[in-house]
CHARMM-style PDB file with segment names, atoms N, HN, CA, C and O in Angstrom:
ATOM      1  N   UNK     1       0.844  -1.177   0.000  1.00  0.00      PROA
ATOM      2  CA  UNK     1       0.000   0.000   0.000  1.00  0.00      PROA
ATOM      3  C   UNK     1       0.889   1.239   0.000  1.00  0.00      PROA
ATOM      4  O   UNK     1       1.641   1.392   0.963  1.00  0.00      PROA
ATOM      5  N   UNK     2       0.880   2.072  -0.909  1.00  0.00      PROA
ATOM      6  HN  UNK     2       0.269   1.949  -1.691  1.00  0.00      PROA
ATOM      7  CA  UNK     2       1.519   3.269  -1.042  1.00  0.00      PROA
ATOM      8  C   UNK     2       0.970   4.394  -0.061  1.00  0.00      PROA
ATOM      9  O   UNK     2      -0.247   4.488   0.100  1.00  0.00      PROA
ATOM     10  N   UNK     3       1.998   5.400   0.712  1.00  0.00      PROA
ATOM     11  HN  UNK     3       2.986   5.324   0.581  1.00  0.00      PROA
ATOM     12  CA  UNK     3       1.914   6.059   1.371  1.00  0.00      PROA
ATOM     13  C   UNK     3       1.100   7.277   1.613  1.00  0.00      PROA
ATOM     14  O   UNK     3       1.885   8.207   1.798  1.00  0.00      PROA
ATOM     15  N   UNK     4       0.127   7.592   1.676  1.00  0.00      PROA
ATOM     16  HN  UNK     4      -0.510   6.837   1.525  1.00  0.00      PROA
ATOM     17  CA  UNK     4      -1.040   8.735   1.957  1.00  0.00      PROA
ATOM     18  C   UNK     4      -0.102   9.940   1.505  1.00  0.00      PROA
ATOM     19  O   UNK     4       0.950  10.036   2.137  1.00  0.00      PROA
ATOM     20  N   UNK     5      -0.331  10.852   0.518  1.00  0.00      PROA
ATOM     21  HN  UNK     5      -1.186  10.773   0.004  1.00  0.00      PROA
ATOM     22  CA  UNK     5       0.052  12.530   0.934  1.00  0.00      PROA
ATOM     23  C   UNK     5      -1.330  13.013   1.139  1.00  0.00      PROA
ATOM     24  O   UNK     5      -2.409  12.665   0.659  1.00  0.00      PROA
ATOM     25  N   UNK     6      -0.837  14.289   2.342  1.00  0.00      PROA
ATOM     26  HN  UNK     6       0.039  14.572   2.732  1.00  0.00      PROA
ATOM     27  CA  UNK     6      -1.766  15.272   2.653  1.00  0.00      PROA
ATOM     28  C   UNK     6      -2.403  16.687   1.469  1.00  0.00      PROA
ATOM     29  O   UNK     6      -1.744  17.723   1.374  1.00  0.00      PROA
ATOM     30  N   UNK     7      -3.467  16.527   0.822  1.00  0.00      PROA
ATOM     31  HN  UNK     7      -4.002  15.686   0.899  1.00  0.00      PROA
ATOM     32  CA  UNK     7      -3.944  17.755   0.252  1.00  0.00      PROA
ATOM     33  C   UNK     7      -3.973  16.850  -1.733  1.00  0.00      PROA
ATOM     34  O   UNK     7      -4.357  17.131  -2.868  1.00  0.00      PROA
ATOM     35  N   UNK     8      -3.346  15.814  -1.053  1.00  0.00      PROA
ATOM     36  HN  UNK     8      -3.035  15.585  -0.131  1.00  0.00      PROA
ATOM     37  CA  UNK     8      -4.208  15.170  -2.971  1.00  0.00      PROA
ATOM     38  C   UNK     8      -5.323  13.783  -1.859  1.00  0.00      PROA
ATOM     39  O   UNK     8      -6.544  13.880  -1.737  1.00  0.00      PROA
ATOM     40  N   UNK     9      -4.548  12.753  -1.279  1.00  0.00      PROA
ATOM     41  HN  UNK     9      -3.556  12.674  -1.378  1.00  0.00      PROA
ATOM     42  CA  UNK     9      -4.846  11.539  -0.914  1.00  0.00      PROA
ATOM     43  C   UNK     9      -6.077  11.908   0.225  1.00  0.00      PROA
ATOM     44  O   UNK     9      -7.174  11.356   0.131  1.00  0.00      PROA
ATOM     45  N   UNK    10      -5.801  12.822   1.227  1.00  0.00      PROA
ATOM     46  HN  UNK    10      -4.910  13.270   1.303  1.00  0.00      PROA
ATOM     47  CA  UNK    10      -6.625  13.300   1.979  1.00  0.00      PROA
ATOM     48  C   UNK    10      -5.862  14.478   2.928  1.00  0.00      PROA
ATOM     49  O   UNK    10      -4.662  14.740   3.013  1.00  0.00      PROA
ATOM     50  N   UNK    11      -7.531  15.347   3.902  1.00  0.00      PROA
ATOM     51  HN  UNK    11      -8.505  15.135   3.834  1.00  0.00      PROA
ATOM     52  CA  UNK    11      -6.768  16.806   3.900  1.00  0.00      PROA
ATOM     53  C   UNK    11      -7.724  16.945   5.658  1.00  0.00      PROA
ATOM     54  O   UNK    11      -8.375  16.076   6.240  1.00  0.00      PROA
ATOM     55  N   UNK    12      -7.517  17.963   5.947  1.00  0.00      PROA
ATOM     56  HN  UNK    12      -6.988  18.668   5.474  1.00  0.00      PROA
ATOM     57  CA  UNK    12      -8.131  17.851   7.752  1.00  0.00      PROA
ATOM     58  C   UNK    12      -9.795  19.214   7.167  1.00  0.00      PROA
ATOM     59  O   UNK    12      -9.711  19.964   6.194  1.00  0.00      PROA
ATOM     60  N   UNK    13     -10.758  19.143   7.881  1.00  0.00      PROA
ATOM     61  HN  UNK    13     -10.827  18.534   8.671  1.00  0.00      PROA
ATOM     62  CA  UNK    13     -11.895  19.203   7.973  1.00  0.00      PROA
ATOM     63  C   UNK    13     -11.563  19.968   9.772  1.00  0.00      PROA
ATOM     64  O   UNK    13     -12.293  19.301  10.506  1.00  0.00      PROA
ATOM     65  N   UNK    14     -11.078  20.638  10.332  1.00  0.00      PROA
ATOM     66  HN  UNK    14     -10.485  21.179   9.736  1.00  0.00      PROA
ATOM     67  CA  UNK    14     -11.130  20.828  11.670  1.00  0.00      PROA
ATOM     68  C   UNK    14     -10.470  19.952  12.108  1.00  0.00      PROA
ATOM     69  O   UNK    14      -9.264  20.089  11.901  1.00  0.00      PROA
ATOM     70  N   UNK    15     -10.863  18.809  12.811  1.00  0.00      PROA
ATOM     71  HN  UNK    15     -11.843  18.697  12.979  1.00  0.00      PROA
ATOM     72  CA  UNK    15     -10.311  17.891  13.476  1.00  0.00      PROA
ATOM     73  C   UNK    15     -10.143  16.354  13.095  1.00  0.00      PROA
ATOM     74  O   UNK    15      -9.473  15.502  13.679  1.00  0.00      PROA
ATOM     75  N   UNK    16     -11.165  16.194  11.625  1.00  0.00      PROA
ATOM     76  HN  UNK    16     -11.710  16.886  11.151  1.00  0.00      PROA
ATOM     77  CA  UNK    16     -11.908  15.464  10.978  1.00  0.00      PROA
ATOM     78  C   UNK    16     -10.436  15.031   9.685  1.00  0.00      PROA
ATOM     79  O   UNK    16      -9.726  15.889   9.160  1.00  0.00      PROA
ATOM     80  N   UNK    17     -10.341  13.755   9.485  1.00  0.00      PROA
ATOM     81  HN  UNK    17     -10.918  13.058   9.911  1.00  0.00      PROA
ATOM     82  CA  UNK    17      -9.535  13.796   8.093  1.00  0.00      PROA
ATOM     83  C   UNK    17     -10.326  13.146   7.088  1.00  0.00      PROA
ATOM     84  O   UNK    17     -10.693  11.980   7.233  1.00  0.00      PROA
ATOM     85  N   UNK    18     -10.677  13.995   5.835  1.00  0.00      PROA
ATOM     86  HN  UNK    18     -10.378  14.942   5.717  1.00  0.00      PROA
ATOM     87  CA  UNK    18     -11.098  13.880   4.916  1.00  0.00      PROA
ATOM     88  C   UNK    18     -10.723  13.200   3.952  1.00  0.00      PROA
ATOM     89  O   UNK    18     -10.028  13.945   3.262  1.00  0.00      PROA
ATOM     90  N   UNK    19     -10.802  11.805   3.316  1.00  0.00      PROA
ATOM     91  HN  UNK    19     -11.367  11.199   3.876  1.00  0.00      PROA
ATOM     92  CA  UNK    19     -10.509  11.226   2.292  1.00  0.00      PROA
ATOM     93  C   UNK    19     -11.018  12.312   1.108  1.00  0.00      PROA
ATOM     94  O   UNK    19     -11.940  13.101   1.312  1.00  0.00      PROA
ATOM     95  N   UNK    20     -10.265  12.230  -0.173  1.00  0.00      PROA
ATOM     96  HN  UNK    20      -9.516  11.589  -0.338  1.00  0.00      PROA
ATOM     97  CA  UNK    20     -10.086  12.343  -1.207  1.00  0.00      PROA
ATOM     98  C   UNK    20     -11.069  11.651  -2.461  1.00  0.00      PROA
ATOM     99  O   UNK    20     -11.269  10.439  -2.382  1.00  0.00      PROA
ATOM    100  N   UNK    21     -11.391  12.057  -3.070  1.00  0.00      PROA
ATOM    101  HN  UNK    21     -11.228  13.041  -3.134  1.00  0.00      PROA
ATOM    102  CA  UNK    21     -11.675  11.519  -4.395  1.00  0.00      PROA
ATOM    103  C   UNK    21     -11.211  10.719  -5.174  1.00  0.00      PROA
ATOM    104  O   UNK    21     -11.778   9.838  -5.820  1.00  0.00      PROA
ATOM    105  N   UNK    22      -9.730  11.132  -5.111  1.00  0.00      PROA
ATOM    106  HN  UNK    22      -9.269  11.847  -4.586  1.00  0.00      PROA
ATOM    107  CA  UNK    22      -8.748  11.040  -5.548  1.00  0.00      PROA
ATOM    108  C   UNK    22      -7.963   9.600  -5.139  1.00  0.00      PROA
ATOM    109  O   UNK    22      -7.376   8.765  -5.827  1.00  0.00      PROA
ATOM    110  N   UNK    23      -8.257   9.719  -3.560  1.00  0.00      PROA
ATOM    111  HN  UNK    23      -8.733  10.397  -3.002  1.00  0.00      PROA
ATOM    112  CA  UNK    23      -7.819   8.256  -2.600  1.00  0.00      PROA
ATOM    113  C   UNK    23      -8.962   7.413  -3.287  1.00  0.00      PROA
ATOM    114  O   UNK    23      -8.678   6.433  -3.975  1.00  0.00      PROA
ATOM    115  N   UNK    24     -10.290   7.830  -3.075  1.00  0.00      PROA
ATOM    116  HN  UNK    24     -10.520   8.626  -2.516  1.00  0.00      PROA
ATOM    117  CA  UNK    24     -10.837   6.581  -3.474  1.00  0.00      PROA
ATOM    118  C   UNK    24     -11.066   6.090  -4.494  1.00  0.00      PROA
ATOM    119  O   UNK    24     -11.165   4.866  -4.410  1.00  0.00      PROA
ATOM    120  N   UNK    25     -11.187   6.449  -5.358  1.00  0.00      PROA
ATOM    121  HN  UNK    25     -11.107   7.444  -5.426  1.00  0.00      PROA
ATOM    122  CA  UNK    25     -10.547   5.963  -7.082  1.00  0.00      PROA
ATOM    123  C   UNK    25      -9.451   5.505  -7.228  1.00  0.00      PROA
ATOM    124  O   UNK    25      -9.437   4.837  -8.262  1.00  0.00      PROA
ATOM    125  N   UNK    26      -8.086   5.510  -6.511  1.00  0.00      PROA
ATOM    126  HN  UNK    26      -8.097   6.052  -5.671  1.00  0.00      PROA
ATOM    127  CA  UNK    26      -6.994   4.385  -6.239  1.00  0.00      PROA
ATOM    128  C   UNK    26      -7.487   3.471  -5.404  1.00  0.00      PROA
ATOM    129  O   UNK    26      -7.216   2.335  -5.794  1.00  0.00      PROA
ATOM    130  N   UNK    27      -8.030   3.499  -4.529  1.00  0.00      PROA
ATOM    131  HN  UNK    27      -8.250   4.422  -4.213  1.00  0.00      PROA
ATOM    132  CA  UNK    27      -8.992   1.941  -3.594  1.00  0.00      PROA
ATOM    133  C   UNK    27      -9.380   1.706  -4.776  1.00  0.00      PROA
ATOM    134  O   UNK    27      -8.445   0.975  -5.101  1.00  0.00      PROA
ATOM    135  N   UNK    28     -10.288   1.770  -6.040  1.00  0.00      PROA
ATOM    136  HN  UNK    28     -11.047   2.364  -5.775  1.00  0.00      PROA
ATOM    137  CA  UNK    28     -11.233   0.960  -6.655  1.00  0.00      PROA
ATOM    138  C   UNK    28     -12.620   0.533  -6.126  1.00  0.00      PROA
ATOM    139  O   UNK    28     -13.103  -0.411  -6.753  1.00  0.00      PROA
ATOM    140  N   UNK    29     -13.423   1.055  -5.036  1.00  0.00      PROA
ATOM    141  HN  UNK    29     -13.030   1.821  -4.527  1.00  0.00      PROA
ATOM    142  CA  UNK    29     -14.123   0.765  -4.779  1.00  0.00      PROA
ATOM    143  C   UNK    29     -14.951   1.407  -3.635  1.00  0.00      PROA
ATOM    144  O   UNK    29     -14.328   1.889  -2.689  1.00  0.00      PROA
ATOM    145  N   UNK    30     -16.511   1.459  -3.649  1.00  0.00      PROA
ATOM    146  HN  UNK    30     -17.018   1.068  -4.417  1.00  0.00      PROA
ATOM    147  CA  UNK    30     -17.121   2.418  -2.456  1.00  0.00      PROA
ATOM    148  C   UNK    30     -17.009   1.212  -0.715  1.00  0.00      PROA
ATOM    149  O   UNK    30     -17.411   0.102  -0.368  1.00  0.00      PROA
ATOM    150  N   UNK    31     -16.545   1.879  -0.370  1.00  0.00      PROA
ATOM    151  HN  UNK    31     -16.219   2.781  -0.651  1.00  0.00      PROA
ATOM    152  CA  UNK    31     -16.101   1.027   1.371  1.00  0.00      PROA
ATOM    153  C   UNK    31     -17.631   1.557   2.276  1.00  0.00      PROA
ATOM    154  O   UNK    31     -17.819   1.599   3.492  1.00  0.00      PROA
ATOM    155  N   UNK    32     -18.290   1.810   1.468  1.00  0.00      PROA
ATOM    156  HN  UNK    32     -18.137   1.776   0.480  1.00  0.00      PROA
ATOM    157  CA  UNK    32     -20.046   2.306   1.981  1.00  0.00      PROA
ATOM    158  C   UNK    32     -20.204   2.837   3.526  1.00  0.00      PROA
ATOM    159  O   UNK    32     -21.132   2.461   4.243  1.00  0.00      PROA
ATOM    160  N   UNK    33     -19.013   3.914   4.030  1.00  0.00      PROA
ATOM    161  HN  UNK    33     -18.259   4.220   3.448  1.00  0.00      PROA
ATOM    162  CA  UNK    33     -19.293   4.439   4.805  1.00  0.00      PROA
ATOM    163  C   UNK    33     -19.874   5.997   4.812  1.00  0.00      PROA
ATOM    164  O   UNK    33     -19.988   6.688   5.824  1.00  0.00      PROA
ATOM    165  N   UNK    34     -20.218   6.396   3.452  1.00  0.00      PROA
ATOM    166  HN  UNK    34     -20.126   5.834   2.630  1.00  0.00      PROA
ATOM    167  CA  UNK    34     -20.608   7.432   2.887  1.00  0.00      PROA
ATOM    168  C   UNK    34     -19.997   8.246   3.229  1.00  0.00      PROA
ATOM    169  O   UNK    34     -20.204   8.844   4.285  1.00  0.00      PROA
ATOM    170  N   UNK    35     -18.813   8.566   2.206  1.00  0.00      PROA
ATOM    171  HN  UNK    35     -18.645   8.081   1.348  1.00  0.00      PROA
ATOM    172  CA  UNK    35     -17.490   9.054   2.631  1.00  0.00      PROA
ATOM    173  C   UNK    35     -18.098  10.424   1.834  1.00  0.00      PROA
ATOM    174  O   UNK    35     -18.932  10.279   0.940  1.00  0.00      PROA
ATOM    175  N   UNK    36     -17.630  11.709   2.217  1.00  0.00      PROA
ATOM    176  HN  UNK    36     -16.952  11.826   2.943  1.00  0.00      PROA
ATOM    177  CA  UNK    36     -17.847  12.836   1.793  1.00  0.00      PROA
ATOM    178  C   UNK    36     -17.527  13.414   0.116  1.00  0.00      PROA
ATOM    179  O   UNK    36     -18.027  14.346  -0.514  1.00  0.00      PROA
ATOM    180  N   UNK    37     -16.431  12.362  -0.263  1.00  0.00      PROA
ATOM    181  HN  UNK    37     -16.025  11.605   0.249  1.00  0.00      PROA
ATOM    182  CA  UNK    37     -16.214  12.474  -1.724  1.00  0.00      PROA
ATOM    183  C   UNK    37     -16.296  11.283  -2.450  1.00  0.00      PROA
ATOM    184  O   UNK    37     -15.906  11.073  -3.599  1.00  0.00      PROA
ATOM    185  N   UNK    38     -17.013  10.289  -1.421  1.00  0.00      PROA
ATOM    186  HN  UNK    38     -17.330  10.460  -0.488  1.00  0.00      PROA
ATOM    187  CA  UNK    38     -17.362   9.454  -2.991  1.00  0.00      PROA
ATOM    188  C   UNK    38     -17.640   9.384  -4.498  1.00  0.00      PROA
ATOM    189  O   UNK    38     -18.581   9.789  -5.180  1.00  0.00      PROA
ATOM    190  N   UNK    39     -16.710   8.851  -4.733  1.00  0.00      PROA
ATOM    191  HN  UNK    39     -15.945   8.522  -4.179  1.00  0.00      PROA
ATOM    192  CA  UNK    39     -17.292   9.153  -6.609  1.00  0.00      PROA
ATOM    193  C   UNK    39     -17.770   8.003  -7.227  1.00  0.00      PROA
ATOM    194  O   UNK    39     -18.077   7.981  -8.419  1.00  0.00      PROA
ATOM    195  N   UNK    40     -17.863   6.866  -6.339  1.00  0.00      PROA
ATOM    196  HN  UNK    40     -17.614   6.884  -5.371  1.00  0.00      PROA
ATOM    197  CA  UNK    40     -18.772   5.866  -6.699  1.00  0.00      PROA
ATOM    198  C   UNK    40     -20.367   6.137  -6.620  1.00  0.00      PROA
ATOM    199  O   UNK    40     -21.042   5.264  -7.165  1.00  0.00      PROA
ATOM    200  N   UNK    41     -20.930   6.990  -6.149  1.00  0.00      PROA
ATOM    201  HN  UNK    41     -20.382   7.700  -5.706  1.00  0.00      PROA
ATOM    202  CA  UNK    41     -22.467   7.450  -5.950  1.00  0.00      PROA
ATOM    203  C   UNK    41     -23.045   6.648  -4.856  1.00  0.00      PROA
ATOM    204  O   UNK    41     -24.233   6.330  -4.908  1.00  0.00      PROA
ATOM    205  N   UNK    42     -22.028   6.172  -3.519  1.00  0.00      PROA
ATOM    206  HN  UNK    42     -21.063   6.431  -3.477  1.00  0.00      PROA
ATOM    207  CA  UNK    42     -22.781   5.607  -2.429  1.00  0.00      PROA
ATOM    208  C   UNK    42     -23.039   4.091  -2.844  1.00  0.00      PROA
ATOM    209  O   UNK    42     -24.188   3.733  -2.586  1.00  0.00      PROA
ATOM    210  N   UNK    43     -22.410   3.333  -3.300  1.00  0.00      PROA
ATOM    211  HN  UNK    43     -21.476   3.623  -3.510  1.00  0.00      PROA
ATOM    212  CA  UNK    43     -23.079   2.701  -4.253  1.00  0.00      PROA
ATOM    213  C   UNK    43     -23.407   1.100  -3.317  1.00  0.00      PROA
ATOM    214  O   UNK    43     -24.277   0.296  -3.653  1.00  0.00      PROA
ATOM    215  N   UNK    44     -22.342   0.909  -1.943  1.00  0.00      PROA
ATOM    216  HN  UNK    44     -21.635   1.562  -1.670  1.00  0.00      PROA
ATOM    217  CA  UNK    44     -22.520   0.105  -0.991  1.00  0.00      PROA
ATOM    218  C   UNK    44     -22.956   0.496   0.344  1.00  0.00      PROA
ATOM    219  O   UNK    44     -22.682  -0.157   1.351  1.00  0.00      PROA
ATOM    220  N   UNK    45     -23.798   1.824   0.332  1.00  0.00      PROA
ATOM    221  HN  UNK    45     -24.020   2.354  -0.487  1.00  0.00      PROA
ATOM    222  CA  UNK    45     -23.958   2.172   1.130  1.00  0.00      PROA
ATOM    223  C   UNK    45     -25.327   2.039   1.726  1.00  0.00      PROA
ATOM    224  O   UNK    45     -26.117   2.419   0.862  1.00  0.00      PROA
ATOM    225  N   UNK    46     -25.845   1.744   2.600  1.00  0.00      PROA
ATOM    226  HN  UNK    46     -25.203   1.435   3.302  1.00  0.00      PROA
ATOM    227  CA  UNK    46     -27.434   0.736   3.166  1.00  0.00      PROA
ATOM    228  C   UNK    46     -28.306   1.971   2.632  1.00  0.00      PROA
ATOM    229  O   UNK    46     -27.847   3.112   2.594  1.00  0.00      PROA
ATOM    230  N   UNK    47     -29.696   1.619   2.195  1.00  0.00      PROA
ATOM    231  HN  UNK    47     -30.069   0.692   2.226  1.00  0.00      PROA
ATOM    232  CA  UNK    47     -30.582   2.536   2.373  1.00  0.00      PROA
ATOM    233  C   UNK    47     -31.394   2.487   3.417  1.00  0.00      PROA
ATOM    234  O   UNK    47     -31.754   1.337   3.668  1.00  0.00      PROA
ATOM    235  N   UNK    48     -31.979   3.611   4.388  1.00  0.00      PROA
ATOM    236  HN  UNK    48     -31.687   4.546   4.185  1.00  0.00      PROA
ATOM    237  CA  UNK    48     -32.116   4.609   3.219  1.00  0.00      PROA
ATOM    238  C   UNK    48     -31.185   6.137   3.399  1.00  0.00      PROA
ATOM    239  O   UNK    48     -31.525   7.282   3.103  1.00  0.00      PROA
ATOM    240  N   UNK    49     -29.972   5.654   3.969  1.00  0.00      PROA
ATOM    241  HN  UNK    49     -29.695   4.724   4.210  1.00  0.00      PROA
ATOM    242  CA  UNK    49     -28.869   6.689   3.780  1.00  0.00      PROA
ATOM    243  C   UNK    49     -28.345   6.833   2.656  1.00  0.00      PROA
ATOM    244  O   UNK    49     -27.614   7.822   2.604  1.00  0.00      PROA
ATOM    245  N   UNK    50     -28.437   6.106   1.505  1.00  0.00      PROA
ATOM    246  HN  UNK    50     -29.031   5.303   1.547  1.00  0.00      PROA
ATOM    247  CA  UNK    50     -27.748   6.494   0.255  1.00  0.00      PROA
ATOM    248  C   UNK    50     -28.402   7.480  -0.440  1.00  0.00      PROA
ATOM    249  O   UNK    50     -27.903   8.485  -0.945  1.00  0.00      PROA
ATOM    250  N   UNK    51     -29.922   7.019  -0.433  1.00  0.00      PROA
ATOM    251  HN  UNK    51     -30.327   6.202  -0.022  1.00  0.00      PROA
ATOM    252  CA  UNK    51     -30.959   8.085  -1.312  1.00  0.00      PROA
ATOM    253  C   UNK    51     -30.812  10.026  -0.176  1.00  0.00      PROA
ATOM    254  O   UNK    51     -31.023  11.182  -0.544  1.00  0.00      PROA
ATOM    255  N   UNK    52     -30.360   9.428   1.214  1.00  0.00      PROA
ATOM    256  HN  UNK    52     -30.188   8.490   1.513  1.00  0.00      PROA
ATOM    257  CA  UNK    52     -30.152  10.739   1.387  1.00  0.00      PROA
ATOM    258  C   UNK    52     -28.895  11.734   0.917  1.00  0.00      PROA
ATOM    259  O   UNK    52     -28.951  12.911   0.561  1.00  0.00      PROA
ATOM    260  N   UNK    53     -27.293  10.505   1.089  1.00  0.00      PROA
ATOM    261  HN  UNK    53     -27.247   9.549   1.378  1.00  0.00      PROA
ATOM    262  CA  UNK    53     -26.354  11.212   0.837  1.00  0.00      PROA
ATOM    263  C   UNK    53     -26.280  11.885  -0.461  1.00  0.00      PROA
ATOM    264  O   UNK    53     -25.578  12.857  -0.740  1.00  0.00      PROA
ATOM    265  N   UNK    54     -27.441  10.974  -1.549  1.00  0.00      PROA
ATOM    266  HN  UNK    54     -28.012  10.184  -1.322  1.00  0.00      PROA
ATOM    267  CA  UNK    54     -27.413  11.317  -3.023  1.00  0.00      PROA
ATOM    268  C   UNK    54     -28.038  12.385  -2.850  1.00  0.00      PROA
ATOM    269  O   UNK    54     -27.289  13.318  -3.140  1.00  0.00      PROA
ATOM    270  N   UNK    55     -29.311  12.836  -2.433  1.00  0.00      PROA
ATOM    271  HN  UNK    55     -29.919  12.078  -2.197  1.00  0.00      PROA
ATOM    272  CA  UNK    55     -29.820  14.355  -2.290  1.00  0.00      PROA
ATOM    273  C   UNK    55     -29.223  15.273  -1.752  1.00  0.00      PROA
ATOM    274  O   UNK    55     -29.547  16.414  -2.081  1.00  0.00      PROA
ATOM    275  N   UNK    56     -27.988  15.050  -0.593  1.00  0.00      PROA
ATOM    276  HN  UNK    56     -27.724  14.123  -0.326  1.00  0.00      PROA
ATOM    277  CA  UNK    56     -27.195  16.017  -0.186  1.00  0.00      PROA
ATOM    278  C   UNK    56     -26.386  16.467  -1.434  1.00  0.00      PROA
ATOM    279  O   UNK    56     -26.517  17.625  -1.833  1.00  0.00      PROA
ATOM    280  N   UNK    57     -25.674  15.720  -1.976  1.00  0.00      PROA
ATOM    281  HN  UNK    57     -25.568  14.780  -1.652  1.00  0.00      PROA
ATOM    282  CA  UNK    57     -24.977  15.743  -2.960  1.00  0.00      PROA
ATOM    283  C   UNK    57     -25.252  16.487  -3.955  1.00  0.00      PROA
ATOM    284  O   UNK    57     -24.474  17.266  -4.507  1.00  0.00      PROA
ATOM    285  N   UNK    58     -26.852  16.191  -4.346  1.00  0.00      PROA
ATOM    286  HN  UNK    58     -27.483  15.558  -3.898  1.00  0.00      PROA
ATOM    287  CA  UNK    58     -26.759  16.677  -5.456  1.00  0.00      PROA
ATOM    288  C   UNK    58     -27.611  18.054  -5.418  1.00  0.00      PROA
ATOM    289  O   UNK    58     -27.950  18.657  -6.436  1.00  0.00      PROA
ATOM    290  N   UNK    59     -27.924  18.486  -4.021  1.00  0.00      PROA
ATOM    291  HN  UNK    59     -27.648  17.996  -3.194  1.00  0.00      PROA
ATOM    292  CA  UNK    59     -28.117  19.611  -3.843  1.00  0.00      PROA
ATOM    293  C   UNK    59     -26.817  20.861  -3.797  1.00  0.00      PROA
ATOM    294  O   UNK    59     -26.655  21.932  -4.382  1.00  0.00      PROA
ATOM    295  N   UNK    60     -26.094  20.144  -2.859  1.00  0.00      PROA
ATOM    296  HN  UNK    60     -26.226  19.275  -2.383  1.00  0.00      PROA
ATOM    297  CA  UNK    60     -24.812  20.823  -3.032  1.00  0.00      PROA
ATOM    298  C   UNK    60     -24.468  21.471  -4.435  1.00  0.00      PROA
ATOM    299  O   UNK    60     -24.233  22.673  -4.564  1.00  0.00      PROA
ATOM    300  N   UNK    61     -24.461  20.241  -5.831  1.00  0.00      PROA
ATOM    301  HN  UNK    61     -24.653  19.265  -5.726  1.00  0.00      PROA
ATOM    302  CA  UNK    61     -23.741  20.433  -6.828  1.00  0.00      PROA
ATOM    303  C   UNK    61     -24.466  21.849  -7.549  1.00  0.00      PROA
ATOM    304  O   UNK    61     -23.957  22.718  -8.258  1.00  0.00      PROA
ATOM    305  N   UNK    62     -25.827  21.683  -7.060  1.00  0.00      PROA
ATOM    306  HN  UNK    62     -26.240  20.977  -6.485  1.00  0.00      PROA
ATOM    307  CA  UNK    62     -27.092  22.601  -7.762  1.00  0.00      PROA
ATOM    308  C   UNK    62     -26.471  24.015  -7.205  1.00  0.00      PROA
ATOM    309  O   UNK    62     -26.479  24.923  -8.036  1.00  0.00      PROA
ATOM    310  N   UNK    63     -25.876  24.359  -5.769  1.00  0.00      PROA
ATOM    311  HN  UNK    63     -25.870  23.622  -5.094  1.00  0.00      PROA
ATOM    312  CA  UNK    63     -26.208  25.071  -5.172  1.00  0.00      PROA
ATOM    313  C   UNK    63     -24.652  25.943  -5.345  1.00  0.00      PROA
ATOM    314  O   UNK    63     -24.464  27.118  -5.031  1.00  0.00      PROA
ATOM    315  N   UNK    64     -23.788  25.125  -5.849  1.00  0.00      PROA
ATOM    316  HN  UNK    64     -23.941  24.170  -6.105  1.00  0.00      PROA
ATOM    317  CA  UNK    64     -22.138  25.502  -6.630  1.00  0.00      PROA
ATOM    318  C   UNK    64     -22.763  25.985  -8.054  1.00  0.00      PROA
ATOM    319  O   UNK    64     -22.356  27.105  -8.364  1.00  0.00      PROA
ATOM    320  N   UNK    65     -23.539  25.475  -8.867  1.00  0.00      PROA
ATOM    321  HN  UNK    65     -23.869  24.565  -8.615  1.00  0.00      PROA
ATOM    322  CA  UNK    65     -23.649  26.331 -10.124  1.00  0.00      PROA
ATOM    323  C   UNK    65     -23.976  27.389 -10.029  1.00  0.00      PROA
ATOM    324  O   UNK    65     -23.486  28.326 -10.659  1.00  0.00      PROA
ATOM    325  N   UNK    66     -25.040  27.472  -9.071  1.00  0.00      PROA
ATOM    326  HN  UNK    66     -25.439  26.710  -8.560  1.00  0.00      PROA
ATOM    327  CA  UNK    66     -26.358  28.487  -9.155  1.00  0.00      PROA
ATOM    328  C   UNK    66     -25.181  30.157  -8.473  1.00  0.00      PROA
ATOM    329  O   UNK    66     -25.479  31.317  -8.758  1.00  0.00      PROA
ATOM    330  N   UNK    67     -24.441  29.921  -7.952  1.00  0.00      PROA
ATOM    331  HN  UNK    67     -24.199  28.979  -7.720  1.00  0.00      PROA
ATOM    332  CA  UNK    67     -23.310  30.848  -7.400  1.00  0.00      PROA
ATOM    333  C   UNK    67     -21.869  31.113  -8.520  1.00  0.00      PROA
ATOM    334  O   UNK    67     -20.767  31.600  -8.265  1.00  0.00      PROA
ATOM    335  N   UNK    68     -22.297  30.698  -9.504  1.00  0.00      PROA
ATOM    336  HN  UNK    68     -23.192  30.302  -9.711  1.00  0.00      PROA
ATOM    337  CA  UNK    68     -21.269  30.780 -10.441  1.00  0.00      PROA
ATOM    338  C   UNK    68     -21.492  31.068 -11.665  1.00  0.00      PROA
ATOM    339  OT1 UNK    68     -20.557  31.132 -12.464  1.00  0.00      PROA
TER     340      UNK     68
END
C-alpha cells in the first residue's frame, strides 16, 4: 500500500480527516461508509442513507452552479 500525501490523498476538515476523491478511485471501490467524496455514488452504502447522501450531494452540486 503506497503512502497517503496530505492535500491530494486526503486533507483535515477541523479535526476530521477527509478522504479524497482522488484516494478513493486508487482503492477501486465504495467502502459504503458514505465518505464525503465518494465518486462511486454511495453505491454500498445501506438505504435509506444512500438516497439521502445522493440528495445532499446533489443539492450541493445545484447550489455551486447556481453561485457561479
Amino acid at each position: 500500500m503506497k503512502k497517503m500525501a496530505e492535500g491530494i490523498d486526503y486533507y483535515y476538515d477541523g479535526n476530521n480527516l477527509v478522504l479524497t476523491a482522488h484516494y478513493h478511485l486508487e482503492r477501486g471501490y465504495c467502502c459504503g461508509l458514505g465518505c464525503r467524496h465518494c465518486p462511486y455514488r454511495y453505491e454500498n452504502v445501506p438505504e435509506p442513507r444512500r438516497t439521502l447522501l445522493l440528495k445532499e450531494q446533489k443539492d450541493a452540486d445545484q447550489k455551486k452552479q447556481s453561485a457561479s
